[in-house]
KELO-212804 format. One line per 5 residues: number of its first residue (from 1); their letters; for each residue x, y, z of C-alpha. Coordinates in pm, whole numbers, plus 50000, padded with zeros to 5 digits. Layout:
NUM	a	X/Y/Z | ... $
END
This chain:
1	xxxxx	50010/49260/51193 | 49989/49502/51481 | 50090/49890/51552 | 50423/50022/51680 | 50524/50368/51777 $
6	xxxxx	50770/50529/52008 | 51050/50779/52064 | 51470/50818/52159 | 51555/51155/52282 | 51883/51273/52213 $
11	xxxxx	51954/51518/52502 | 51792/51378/52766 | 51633/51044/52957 | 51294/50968/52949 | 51065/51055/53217 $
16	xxxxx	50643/50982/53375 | 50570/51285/53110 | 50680/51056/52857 | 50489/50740/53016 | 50209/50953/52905 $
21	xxxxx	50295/50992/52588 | 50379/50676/52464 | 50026/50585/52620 | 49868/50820/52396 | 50040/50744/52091 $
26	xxxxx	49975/50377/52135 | 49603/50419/52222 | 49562/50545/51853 | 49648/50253/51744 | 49480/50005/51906 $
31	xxxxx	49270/49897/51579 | 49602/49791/51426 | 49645/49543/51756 | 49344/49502/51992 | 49446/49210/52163 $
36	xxxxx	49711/49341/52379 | 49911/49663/52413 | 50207/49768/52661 | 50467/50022/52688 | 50859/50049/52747 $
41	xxxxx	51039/50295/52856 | 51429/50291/52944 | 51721/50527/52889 | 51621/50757/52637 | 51354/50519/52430 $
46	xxxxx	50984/50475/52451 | 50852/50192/52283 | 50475/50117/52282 | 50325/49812/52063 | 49976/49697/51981 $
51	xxxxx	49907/49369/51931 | 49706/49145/51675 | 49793/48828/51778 | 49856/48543/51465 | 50182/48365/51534 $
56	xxxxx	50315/48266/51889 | 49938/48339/52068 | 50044/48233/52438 | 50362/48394/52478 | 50415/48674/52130 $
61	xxxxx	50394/48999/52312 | 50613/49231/52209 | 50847/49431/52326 | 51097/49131/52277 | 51465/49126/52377 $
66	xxxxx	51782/48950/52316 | 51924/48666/52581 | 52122/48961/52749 | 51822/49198/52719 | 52076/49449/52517 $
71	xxxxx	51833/49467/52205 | 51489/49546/52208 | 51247/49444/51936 | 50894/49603/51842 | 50773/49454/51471 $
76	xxxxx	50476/49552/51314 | 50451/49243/51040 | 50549/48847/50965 | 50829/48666/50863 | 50668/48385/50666 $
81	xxxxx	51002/48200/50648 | 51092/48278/51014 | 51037/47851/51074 | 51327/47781/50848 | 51519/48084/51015 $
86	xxxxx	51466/47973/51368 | 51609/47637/51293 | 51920/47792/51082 | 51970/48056/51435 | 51944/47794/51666 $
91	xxxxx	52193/47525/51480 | 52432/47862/51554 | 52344/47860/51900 | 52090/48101/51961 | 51836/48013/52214 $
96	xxxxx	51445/48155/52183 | 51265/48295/52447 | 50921/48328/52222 | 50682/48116/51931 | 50687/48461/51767 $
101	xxxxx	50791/48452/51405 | 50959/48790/51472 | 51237/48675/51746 | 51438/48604/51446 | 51471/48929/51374 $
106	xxxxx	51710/49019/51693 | 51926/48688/51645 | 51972/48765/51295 | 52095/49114/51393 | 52296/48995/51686 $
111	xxxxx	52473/48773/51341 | 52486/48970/51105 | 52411/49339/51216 | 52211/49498/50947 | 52296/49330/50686 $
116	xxxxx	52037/49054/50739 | 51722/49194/50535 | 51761/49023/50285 | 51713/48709/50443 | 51376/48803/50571 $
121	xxxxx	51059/48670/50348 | 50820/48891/50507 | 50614/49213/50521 | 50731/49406/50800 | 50819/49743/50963 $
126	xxxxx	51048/49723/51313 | 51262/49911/51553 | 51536/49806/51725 | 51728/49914/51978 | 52064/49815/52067 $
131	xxxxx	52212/49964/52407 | 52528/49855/52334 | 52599/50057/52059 | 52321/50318/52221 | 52165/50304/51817 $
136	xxxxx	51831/50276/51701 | 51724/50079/51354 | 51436/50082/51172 | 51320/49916/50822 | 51011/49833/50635 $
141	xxxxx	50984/49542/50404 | 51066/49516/50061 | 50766/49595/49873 | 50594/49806/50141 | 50338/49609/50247 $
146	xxxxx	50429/49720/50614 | 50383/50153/50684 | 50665/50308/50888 | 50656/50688/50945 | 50905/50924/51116 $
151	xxxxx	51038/51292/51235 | 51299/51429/51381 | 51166/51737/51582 | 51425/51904/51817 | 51655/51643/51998 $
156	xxxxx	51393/51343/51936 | 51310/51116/51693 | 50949/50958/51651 | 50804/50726/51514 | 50494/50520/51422 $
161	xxxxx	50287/50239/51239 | 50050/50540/51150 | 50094/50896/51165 | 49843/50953/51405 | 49986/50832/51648 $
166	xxxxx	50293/51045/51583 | 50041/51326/51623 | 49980/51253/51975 | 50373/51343/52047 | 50345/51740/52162 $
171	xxxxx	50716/51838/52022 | 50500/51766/51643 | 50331/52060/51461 | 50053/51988/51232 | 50105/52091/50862 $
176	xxxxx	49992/52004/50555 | 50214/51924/50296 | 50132/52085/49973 | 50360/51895/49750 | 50158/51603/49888 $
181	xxxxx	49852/51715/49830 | 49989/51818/49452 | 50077/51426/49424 | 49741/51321/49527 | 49578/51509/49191 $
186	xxxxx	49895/51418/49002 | 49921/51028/49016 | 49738/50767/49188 | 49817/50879/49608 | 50130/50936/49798 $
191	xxxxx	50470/50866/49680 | 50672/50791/49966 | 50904/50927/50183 | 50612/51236/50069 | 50319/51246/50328 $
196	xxxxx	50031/51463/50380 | 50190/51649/50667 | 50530/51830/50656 | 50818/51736/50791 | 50660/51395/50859 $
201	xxxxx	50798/51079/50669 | 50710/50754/50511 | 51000/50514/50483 | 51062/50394/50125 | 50994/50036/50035 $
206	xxxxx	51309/49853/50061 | 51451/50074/50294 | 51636/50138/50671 | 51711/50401/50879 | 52011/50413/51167 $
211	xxxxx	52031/50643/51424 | 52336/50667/51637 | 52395/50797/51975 | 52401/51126/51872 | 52116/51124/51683 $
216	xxxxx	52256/51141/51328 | 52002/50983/51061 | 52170/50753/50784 | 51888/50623/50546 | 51996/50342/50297 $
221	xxxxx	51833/50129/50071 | 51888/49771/50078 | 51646/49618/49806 | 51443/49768/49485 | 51296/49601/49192 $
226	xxxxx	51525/49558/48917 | 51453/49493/48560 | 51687/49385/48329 | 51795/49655/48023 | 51674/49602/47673 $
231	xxxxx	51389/49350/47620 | 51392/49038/47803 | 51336/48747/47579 | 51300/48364/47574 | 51655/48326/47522 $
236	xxxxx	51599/47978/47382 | 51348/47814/47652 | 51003/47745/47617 | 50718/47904/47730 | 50659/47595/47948 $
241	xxxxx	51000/47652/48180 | 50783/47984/48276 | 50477/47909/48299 | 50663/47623/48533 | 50866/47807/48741 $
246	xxxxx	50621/48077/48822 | 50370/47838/48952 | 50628/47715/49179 | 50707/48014/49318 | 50298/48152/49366 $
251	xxxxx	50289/47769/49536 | 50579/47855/49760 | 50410/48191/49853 | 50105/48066/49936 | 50197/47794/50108 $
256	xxxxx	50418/48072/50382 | 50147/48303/50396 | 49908/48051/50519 | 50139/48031/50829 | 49930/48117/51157 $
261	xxxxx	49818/48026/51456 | 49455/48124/51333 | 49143/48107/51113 | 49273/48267/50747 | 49060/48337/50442 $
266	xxxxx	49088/48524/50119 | 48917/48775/49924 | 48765/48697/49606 | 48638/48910/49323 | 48539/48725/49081 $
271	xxxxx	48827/48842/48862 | 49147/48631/48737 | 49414/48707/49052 | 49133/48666/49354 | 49039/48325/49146 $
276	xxxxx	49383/48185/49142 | 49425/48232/49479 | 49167/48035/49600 | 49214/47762/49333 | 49568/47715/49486 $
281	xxxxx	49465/47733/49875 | 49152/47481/49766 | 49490/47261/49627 | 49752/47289/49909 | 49426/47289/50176 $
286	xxxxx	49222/47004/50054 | 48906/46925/50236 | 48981/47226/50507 | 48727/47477/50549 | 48787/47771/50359 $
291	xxxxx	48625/48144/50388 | 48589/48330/50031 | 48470/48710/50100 | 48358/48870/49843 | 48155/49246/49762 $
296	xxxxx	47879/49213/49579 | 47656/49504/49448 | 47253/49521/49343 | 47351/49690/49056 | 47362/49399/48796 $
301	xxxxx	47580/49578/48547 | 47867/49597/48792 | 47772/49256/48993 | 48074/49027/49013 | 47853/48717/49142 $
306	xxxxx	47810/48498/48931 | 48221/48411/48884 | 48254/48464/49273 | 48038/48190/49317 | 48175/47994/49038 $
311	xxxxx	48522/48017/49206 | 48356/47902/49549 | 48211/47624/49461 | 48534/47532/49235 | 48750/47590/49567 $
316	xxxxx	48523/47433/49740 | 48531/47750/49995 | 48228/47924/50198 | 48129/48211/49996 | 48067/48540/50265 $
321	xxxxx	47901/48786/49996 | 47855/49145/50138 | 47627/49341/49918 | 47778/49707/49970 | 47533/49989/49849 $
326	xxxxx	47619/50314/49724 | 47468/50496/49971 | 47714/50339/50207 | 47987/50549/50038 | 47886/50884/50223 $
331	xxxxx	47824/50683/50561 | 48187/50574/50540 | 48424/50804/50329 | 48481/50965/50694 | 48596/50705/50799 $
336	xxxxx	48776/50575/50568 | 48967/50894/50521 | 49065/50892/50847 | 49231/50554/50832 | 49413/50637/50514 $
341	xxxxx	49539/50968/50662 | 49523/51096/50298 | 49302/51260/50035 | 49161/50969/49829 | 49015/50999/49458 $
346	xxxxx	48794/50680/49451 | 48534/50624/49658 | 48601/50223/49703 | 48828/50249/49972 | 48514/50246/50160 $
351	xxxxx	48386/49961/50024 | 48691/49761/50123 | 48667/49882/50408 | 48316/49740/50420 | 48454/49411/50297 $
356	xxxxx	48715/49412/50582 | 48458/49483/50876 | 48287/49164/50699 | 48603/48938/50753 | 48632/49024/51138 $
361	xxxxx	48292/48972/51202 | 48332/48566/51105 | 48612/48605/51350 | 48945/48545/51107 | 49245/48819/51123 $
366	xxxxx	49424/48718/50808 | 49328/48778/50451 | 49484/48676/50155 | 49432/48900/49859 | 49546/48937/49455 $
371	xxxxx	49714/49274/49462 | 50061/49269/49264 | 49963/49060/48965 | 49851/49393/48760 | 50183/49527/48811 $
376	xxxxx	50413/49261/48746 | 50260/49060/48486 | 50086/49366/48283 | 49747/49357/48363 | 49610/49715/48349 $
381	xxxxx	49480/49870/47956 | 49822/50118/47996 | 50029/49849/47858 | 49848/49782/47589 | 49823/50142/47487 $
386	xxxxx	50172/50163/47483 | 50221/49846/47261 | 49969/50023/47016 | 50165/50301/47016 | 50466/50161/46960 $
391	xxxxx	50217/50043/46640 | 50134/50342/46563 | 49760/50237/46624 | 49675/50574/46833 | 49808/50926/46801 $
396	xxxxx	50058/51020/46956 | 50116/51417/46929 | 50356/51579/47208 | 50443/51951/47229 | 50857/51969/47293 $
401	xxxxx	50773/52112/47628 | 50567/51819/47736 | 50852/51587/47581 | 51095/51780/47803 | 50899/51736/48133 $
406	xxxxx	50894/51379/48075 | 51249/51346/47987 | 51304/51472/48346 | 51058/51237/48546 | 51116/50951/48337 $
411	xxxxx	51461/51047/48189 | 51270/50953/47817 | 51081/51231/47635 | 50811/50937/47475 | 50714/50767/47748 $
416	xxxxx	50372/50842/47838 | 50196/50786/48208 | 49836/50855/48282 | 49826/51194/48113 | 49989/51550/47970 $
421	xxxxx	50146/51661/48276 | 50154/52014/48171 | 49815/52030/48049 | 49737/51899/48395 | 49936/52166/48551 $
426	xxxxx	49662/52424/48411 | 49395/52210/48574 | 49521/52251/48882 | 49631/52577/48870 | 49299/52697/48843 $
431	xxxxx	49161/52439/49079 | 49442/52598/49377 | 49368/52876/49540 | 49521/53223/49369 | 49789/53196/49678 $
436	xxxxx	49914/52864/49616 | 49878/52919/49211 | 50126/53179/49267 | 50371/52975/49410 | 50286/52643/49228 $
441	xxxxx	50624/52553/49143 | 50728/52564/49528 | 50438/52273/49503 | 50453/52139/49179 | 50517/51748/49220 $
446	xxxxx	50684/51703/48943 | 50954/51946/49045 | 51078/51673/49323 | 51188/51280/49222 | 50917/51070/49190 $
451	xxxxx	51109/50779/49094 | 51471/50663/49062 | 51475/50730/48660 | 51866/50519/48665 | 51598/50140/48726 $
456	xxxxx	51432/50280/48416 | 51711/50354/48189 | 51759/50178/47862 | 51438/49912/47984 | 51151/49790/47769 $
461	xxxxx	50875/49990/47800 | 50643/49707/47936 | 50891/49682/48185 | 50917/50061/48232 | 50565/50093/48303 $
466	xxxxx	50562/49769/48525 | 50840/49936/48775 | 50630/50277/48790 | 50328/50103/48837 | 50445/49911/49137 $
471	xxxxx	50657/50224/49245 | 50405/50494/49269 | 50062/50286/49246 | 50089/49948/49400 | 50350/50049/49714 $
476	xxxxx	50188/50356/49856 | 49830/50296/49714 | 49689/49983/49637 | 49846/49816/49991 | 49902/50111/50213 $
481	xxxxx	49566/50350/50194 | 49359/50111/50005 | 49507/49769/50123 | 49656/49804/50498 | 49455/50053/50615 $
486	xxxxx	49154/49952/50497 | 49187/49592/50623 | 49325/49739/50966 | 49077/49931/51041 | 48889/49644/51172 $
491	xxxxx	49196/49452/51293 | 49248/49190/50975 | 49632/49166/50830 | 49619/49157/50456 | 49868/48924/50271 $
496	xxxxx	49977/48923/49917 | 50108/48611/49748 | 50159/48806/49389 | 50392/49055/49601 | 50630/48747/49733 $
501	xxxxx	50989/48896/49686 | 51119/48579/49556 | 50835/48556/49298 | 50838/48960/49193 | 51220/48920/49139 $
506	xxxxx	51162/48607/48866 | 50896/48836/48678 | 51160/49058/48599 | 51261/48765/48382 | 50980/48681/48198 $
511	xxxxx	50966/48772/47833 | 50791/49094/47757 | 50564/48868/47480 | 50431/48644/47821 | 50316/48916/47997 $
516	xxxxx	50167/49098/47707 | 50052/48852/47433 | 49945/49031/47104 | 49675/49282/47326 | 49625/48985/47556 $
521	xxxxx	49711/49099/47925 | 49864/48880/48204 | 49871/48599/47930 | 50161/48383/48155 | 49885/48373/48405 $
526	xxxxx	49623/48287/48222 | 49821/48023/48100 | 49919/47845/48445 | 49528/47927/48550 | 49418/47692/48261 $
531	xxxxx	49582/47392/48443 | 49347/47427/48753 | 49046/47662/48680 | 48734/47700/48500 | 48779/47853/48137 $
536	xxxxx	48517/48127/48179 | 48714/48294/48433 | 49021/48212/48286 | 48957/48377/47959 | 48765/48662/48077 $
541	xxxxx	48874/49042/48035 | 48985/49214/48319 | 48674/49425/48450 | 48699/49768/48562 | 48527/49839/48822 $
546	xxxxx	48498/50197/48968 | 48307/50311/49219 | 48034/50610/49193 | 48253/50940/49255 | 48185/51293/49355 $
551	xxxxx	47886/51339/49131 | 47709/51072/49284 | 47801/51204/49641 | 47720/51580/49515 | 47363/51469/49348 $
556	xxxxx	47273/51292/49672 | 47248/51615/49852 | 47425/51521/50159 | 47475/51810/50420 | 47820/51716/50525 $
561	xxxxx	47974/51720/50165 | 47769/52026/50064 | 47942/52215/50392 | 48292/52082/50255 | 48213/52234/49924 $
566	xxxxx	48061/52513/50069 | 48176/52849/49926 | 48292/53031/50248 | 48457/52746/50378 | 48661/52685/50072 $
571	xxxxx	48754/53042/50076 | 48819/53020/50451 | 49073/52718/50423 | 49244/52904/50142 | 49355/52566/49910 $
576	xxxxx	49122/52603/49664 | 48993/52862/49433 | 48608/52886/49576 | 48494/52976/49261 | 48638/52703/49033 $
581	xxxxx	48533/52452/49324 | 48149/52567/49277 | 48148/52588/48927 | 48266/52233/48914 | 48017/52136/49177 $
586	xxxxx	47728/52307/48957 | 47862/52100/48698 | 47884/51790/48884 | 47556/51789/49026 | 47341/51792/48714 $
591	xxxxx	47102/51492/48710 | 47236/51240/48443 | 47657/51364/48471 | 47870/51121/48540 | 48280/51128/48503 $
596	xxxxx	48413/50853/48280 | 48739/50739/48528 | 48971/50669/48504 | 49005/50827/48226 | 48878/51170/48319 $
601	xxxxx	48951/51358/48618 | 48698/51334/48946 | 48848/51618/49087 | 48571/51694/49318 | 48672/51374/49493 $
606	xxxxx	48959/51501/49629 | 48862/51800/49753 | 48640/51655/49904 | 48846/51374/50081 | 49079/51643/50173 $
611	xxxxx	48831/51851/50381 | 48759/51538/50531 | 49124/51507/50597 | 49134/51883/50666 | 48796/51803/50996 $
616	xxxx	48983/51538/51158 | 49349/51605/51167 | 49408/51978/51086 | 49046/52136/51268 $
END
């Protein structure tokens, strides 16, 4: 992948004062692409691109342009199927000026105008231009793997890869965005279009924007996840057609994301979804070298080593272990803040990033890694909690208040996610500062959508959960702050075979009793990983790993989190109530206290990743 940014102005041309700015918005993002970067301006439109070179190495750079050199292209992404595209585009006619696997992009608009998404297999976030019709369009990829942010500030619109770069525009002010910060403590991170800085947006998953000549903004979106009412059954065909047919697909995925023009590897955990990727790249790569990366920790309680080597020697892949210590967490939450651009609330963000650094030093950009399969084939303990409800195994007491609230996120009064939002409310309110208590339902999260409640009407709840999940954890979390970020940081693109659109769109089809068998989690999985991988890993529970938190960070005396937490500064910054933060901290720092997450709240953590946040974009 590589970083894009730019600008159109609406009442004017652009100008050398804007040849400087489009330098300085690109230079931010020169992690995301360090192999190349240029600029474009013309008319009214600045275009600046970083690049990370993968596909098309001799002759890939980017800005691209149509035969007439009407349309301008920057992409931040791949099209894994842009091979079968090219030759489909060029049967029609179309002649190619590149090797990139983006080109296809313009062709297929030149077609089809933008009606062509959906023909992409790909993570991605572009711009294009067309002079013609003087309009700009924009989209990001259909599970978000790709960031795209935007404002509109006076007669211009900007955009970028990350907001950063935005930053460096001087028509934007820098704000934070409470509601933001509110959805930070509330759920797992960010829900897009929400950011951490007002008026500054993330585009949905799934997702375009057009912007005509006169600037007018029409967002529309062209692709969700959609589950299928009721519960989705066998419907007469055994479990073998599944088991079947997914394996297919996962084949098919892995097979395009191994696409590039150099060195790949994959991550590996130790855990079931790592370990099935690298069984199936040791099956479609036989006897090629192959680089397993792995974290590994001293602490033998938490130490993942023995099934990460099990896996590399079964994949026959080069196992690069790096053993991350704890006290590396202080040395890079800075860091890893920064890249995120967000207040985190686990500390192993820098760990990946760790992991990451690890990968470019053995010289390979592209990583292949398990996120999705939690999601989509039910693979995290919430699931099974709400199949023993629905047992009546565990309690289930809910005030009609609490009911009410989740009638309106959810649109159904019994579904439960993560917690008691209103006892959760109270937390916070006495966490915020007396100002922003006052006004809490200005900020209040859950006063705004969080998701589109009409994709979870009359479903299953396995299902339910599965769309929320991927919604508001795996989109905006688990591959944007944790996943791209992380991995970009130190110039490696992160691909995810489990997040294939083709192979999330047949889970929505697999019976509920497949994905969750009796308590057994991601049991269609397990099943297709018996045909190629060793039974110890097959069988094994899913281990939950989380790394050390605030107390660990707060008993290690370290002078730049104790001025974070510091009383005066608190007080000073005016988001938090200084006294509640110290009274925490005095609790937190105690030798021997630890916080049992996820299932109680670390709330230290994010006040202290947001005065991190706070230092290096707001200081």
């Amino acid at each position: 992948m590589c970083g894009i940014c730019g600008f159109v102005t609406y009442d004017r041309q652009v100008g050398q004062d804007d040849r400087t700015i489009i330098g300085r918005m690109n230079n931010k993002l020169i992690h995301r692409g360090p192999d190349a970067q240029d600029t474009l301006l013309f008319d009214n439109v600045a275009f600046g691109f970083s690049r990370l070179s993968i596909i098309g190495l001799e002759n890939g750079m980017q800005p691209i342009f149509s035969e007439d050199r009407s349309i301008a292209l920057i992409c931040n992404g791949e099209i894994f199927n842009y091979i079968e595209l090219r030759h489909l585009l060029k049967s029609k006619g179309h002649l190619f000026s590149t090797n990139s696997d983006v080109e296809v992009i313009i062709h297929l608009y030149e077609d089809f105008g933008t009606e062509f998404l959906n023909k992409l297999n790909g993570q991605f976030a572009f711009a294009l231009y067309d002079r013609k019709r003087k309009t700009l369009f924009c989209a990001r990829d259909p599970m978000g793997v790709v960031p795209f942010f935007y404002t509109f500030v006076g007669h211009t619109f900007i955009f970028g890869s990350e907001i950063k770069a935005i930053l460096e525009h001087p028509l934007v002010e820098r704000e934070v965005d409470k509601v933001g910060l509110d959805q930070i403590f509330t759920f797992a991170g960010l829900i897009s279009p929400r950011t951490m800085f007002k008026d500054i947006n993330s585009l949905e998953n799934g997702h375009f924007l057009s912007i005509d000549k006169d600037g007018q903004i029409t967002k529309k979106e062209y692709w969700d996840l959609i589950y299928p009412e009721g519960e989705v059954k066998m419907n007469g065909r055994p479990e073998k057609y599944y088991v079947d047919r997914l394996e297919e697909l996962l084949d098919a995925s892995i097979n395009l994301r191994l696409r590039a023009d150099v060195p790949l590897g994959f991550y590996l955990s130790g855990g079931l979804d790592s370990s099935i990727i690298a069984m199936k790249i040791d099956q479609l790569l036989p006897g090629t070298r192959k680089d397993a990366f792995a974290i590994d920790f001293i602490e033998s309680e938490i130490s993942e080593s023995v099934y990460q080597k099990l896996i590399a020697k079964a994949s026959n892949s080069e196992l690069n272990q790096n053993v991350f210590f704890f006290d590396d967490i202080s040395s890079r939450l800075q860091q890893s803040v920064y890249h995120s651009e967000c207040p985190i609330k686990e500390t192993y963000n820098t760990a990946s990033l760790s992991l990451s650094e690890a990968v470019r030093k053995k010289g390979i950009k592209v990583i292949l890694s398990g996120e999705g399969a939690d999601e989509f084939f039910a693979g995290y303990v919430g699931y099974r909690f709400d199949k023993m409800r629905a047992l009546n195994l565990v309690q289930n007491q809910t005030s009609a208040p609490e009911e009410a609230l989740r009638d309106k996120i959810w649109g159904d009064k019994d579904f439960f996610y993560e917690r008691n939002f209103l006892d959760f409310d109270e937390v916070k309110k006495n966490l915020y500062s007396a100002d922003i208590s006052a006004s809490f339902d200005r900020i209040n999260c859950l006063n705004y959508p969080i998701v589109n409640k009409e994709r979870l009407h009359n479903r299953d709840v396995l299902n339910k959960r599965a769309y929320i999940d991927y919604k508001i954890r795996l989109v905006d979390h688990l591959v944007s702050d944790h996943g791209d970020r992380m991995a970009l940081a130190n110039s490696v693109e992160a691909r995810y075979p489990f997040m294939d659109k083709g192979l999330v769109e047949f889970s929505t089809q697999i019976p509920t009793e497949l994905k969750l068998n009796d308590f057994t989690e991601k049991y269609i999985l397990r099943k297709m990983a018996g045909r190629f991988m060793p039974k110890s890993v097959c069988e094994r529970e899913k281990f939950h790993f989380v790394a050390p938190g605030s107390p660990y960070l707060i008993q290690k005396d370290i002078e730049y989190i104790n001025d974070i937490l510091s009383y005066d500064l608190i007080k000073k910054q005016g988001y938090f109530n200084p006294e509640q933060v110290t009274a925490l901290r005095n609790t937190y720092k105690q030798k021997g206290f630890t916080i049992n997450a996820p299932y109680e709240n670390d709330l230290l953590i994010t006040v202290i990743t947001f005065g991190i946040l706070l230092d290096k974009y707001f200081s």
